[in-house]
C-alpha positions, 0 to 999 in steps of 0.5 A: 500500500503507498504511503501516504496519511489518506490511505488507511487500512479497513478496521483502523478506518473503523475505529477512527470514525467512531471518534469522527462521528462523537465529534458530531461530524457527518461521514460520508462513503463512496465505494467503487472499482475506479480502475481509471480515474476521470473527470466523472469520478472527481465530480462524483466525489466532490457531490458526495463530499458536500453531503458531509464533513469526512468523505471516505471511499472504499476500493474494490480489491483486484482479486473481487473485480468482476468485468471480464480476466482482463481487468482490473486494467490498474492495480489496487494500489494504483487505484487507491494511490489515485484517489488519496491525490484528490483534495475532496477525499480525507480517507481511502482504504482497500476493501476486504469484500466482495461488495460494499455491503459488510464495509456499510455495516463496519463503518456505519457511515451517514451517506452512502453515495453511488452514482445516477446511473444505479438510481434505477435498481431494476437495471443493475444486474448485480442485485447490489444496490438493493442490498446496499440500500438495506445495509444503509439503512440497518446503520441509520444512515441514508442512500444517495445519488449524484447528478450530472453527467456520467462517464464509463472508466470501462469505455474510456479503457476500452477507447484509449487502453485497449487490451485487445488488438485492433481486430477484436476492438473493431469487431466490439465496436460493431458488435456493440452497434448492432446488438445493445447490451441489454439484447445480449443479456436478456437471453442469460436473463431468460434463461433463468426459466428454462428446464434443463436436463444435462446427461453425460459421464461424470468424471473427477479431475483430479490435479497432482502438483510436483517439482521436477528433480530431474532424470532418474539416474539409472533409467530414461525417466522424468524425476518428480517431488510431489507437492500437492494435489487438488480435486474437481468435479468434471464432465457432466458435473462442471456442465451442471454447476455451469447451468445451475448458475443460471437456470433455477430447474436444472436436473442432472443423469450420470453414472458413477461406478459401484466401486469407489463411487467418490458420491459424498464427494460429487454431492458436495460439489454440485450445486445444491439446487441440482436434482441428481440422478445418479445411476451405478455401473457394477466392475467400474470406478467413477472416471477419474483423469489424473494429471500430473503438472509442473507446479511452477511453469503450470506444465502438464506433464503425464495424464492417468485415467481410472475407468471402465470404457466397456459398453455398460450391460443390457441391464444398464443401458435398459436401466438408463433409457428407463430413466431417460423415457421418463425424465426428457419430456420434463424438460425445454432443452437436453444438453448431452456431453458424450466423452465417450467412455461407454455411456452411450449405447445405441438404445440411449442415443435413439431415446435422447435424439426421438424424445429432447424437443431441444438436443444440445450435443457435444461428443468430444475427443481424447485420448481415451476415444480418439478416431473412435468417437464421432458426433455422427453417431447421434443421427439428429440434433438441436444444436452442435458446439465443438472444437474444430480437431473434432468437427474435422476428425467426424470429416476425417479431413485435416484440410478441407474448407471448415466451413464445408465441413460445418455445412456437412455436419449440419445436414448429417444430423439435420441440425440447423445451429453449429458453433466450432471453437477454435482456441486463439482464433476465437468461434465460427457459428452457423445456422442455416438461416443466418449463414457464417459468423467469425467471432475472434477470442476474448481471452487474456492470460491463458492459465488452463484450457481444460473445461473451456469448451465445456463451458463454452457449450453450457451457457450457449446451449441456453441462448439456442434454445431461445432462438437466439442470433448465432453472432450474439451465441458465439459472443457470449460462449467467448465471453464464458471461454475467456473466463474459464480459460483464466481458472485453474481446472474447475475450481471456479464455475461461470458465475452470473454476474461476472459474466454479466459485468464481463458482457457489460465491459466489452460492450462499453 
C-alpha cells in the first residue's frame, strides 16, 4: 500500500470514525472499482463530499473485480494511490469484500453515495444496490445519488487502453452497434426459466502438483517431488454447476461406478439446487483423469485415467433409457456431453435424439476415444458446439474448407445451429438461416484450457434454445471461454454476474 496519511487500512478506518462521528461530524462513503480515474469520478466525489464533513471511499480489491480476466486494467494500489491525490477525499482504504455491503455495516457511515446511473435498481444486474440500500439503512444512515453527467472508466479503457488488438476492438465496436447490451443479456436473463436436463459421464479431475528433480539416474525417466494435489468435479458435473448458475430447474443423469463411487464427494460439489440422478455401473470406478503438472511453469506433464470404457450391460443401458423415457419430456432443452467412455449405447442415443424437443450435443475427443468417437453417431440434433480437431476428425479431413465441413455436419444430423471453437482464433457459428459468423477470442492470460469448451457449450446451449442470433451465441460462449480459460481446472464455475459485468465491459 503507498504511503501516504489518506490511505488507511479497513478496521483502523473503523475505529477512527467512531471518534469522527462523537465529534458530531457527518461521514460520508463512496465505494467503487475506479480502475481509471476521470473527470466523472472527481465530480462524483466532490457531490458526495458536500453531503458531509469526512468523505471516505472504499476500493474494490483486484482479486473481487468482476468485468471480464482482463481487468482490473490498474492495480489496487494504483487505484487507491489515485484517489488519496484528490483534495475532496480525507480517507481511502482497500476493501476486504466482495461488495460494499459488510464495509456499510463496519463503518456505519451517514451517506452512502453511488452514482445516477444505479438510481434505477431494476437495471443493475448485480442485485447490489438493493442490498446496499438495506445495509444503509440497518446503520441509520441514508442512500444517495449524484447528478450530472456520467462517464464509463470501462469505455474510456476500452477507447484509449485497449487490451485487445485492433481486430477484436473493431469487431466490439460493431458488435456493440448492432446488438445493445441489454439484447445480449436478456437471453442469460431468460434463461433463468428454462428446464434443463444435462446427461453425460461424470468424471473427477483430479490435479497432482510436483517439482521436477530431474532424470532418474539409472533409467530414461522424468524425476518428480510431489507437492500437492487438488480435486474437481468434471464432465457432466462442471456442465451442471455451469447451468445451475443460471437456470433455477436444472436436473442432472450420470453414472458413477459401484466401486469407489467418490458420491459424498460429487454431492458436495454440485450445486445444491441440482436434482441428481445418479445411476451405478457394477466392475467400474467413477472416471477419474489424473494429471500430473509442473507446479511452477503450470506444465502438464503425464495424464492417468481410472475407468471402465466397456459398453455398460443390457441391464444398464435398459436401466438408463428407463430413466431417460421418463425424465426428457420434463424438460425445454437436453444438453448431452458424450466423452465417450461407454455411456452411450445405441438404445440411449435413439431415446435422447426421438424424445429432447431441444438436443444440445457435444461428443468430444481424447485420448481415451480418439478416431473412435464421432458426433455422427447421434443421427439428429438441436444444436452442435465443438472444437474444430473434432468437427474435422467426424470429416476425417485435416484440410478441407471448415466451413464445408460445418455445412456437412449440419445436414448429417439435420441440425440447423453449429458453433466450432477454435482456441486463439476465437468461434465460427452457423445456422442455416443466418449463414457464417467469425467471432475472434476474448481471452487474456491463458492459465488452463481444460473445461473451456465445456463451458463454452453450457451457457450457449441456453441462448439456442431461445432462438437466439448465432453472432450474439458465439459472443457470449467467448465471453464464458475467456473466463474459464483464466481458472485453474474447475475450481471456479461461470458465475452470473461476472459474466454479466464481463458482457457489460466489452460492450462499453
Amino acid at each position: 500500500m503507498p504511503k501516504n496519511i489518506k490511505t488507511i487500512g479497513i478496521e483502523e478506518l473503523s475505529e477512527l470514525l467512531v471518534t469522527i462521528r462523537a465529534q458530531k461530524k457527518k461521514v460520508v462513503l463512496c465505494h467503487g472499482v475506479f480502475d481509471l480515474m476521470h473527470i466523472g469520478h472527481i465530480r462524483y466525489f466532490e457531490q458526495a463530499k458536500k453531503l458531509g464533513d469526512i468523505l471516505v471511499v472504499t476500493v474494490t480489491p483486484d482479486r473481487y473485480v468482476n468485468k471480464g480476466p482482463h481487468r482490473p486494467a490498474f492495480t489496487e494500489d494504483l487505484r487507491v494511490e489515485s484517489i488519496a491525490g484528490l483534495e475532496c477525499v480525507d480517507y481511502v482504504a482497500l476493501n476486504r469484500w466482495p461488495t460494499a455491503v459488510e464495509t456499510i455495516k463496519l463503518l456505519k457511515p451517514d451517506f452512502y453515495v453511488k452514482g445516477s446511473e444505479y438510481r434505477d435498481a431494476e437495471k443493475d444486474c448485480t442485485g447490489g444496490i438493493k442490498l446496499e440500500e438495506e445495509a444503509i439503512k440497518s446503520v441509520g444512515g441514508q442512500l444517495s445519488f449524484t447528478e450530472g453527467i456520467t462517464f464509463s472508466a470501462s469505455s474510456l479503457i476500452n477507447r484509449y487502453l485497449p487490451v485487445f488488438s485492433d481486430e477484436v476492438a473493431e469487431y466490439l465496436a460493431n458488435f456493440s452497434g448492432r446488438y445493445p447490451v441489454t439484447d445480449v443479456l436478456e437471453y442469460l436473463e431468460k434463461a433463468r426459466s428454462l428446464k434443463v436436463l444435462v446427461v453425460g459421464e461424470a468424471i473427477i479431475d483430479e490435479y497432482q502438483y510436483c517439482q521436477a528433480i530431474g532424470k532418474s539416474s539409472k533409467e530414461p525417466m522424468l524425476a518428480v517431488k510431489r507437492l500437492s494435489s487438488e480435486k474437481f468435479g468434471g464432465g457432466i458435473l462442471a456442465v451442471a454447476n455451469h447451468v445451475a448458475n443460471f437456470c433455477d430447474n436444472v436436473s442432472l443423469i450420470t453414472f458413477l461406478g459401484a466401486e469407489n463411487s467418490q458420491e459424498e464427494f460429487i454431492r458436495d460439489n454440485l450445486n445444491r439446487k441440482i436434482e441428481k440422478v445418479l445411476l451405478y455401473r457394477k466392475d467400474a470406478p467413477t472416471i477419474v483423469k489424473r494429471r500430473f503438472i509442473e507446479s511452477y511453469f503450470f506444465t502438464k506433464l503425464l495424464e492417468i485415467y481410472e475407468m471402465n470404457d466397456e459398453e455398460m450391460s443390457s441391464e444398464e443401458n435398459r436401466m438408463f433409457c428407463d430413466v431417460l423415457d421418463k425424465k426428457i419430456p420434463e424438460y425445454d432443452i437436453v444438453i448431452v456431453v458424450d466423452f465417450g467412455h461407454g455411456m452411450f449405447g445405441k438404445e440411449a442415443i435413439a431415446v435422447l435424439c426421438g424424445k429432447s424437443r431441444f438436443l444440445a450435443i457435444n461428443t468430444q475427443s481424447n485420448a481415451g476415444n480418439l478416431g473412435f468417437h464421432t458426433i455422427s453417431k447421434y443421427p439428429r440434433a438441436d444444436y452442435v458446439c465443438m472444437a474444430e480437431s473434432e468437427f474435422r476428425l467426424e470429416a476425417r479431413e485435416r484440410r478441407e474448407d471448415l466451413r464445408e465441413i460445418v455445412l456437412g455436419v449440419s445436414r448429417k444430423l439435420d441440425c440447423g445451429r453449429v458453433v466450432v471453437t477454435r482456441g486463439n482464433t476465437g468461434c465460427l457459428c452457423y445456422s442455416a438461416a443466418e449463414n457464417f459468423f467469425q467471432v475472434p477470442t476474448f481471452a487474456g492470460q491463458v492459465v488452463d484450457r481444460m473445461g473451456a469448451g465445456d463451458a463454452f457449450l453450457s451457457l450457449t446451449a441456453l441462448c439456442a434454445v431461445q432462438k437466439a442470433p448465432m453472432e450474439i451465441i458465439g459472443f457470449i460462449g467467448n465471453a464464458v471461454g475467456a473466463q474459464a480459460v483464466a481458472t485453474v481446472g474447475h475450481r471456479k464455475s461461470i458465475e452470473r454476474v461476472p459474466l454479466f459485468r464481463q458482457i457489460e465491459t466489452l460492450l462499453k
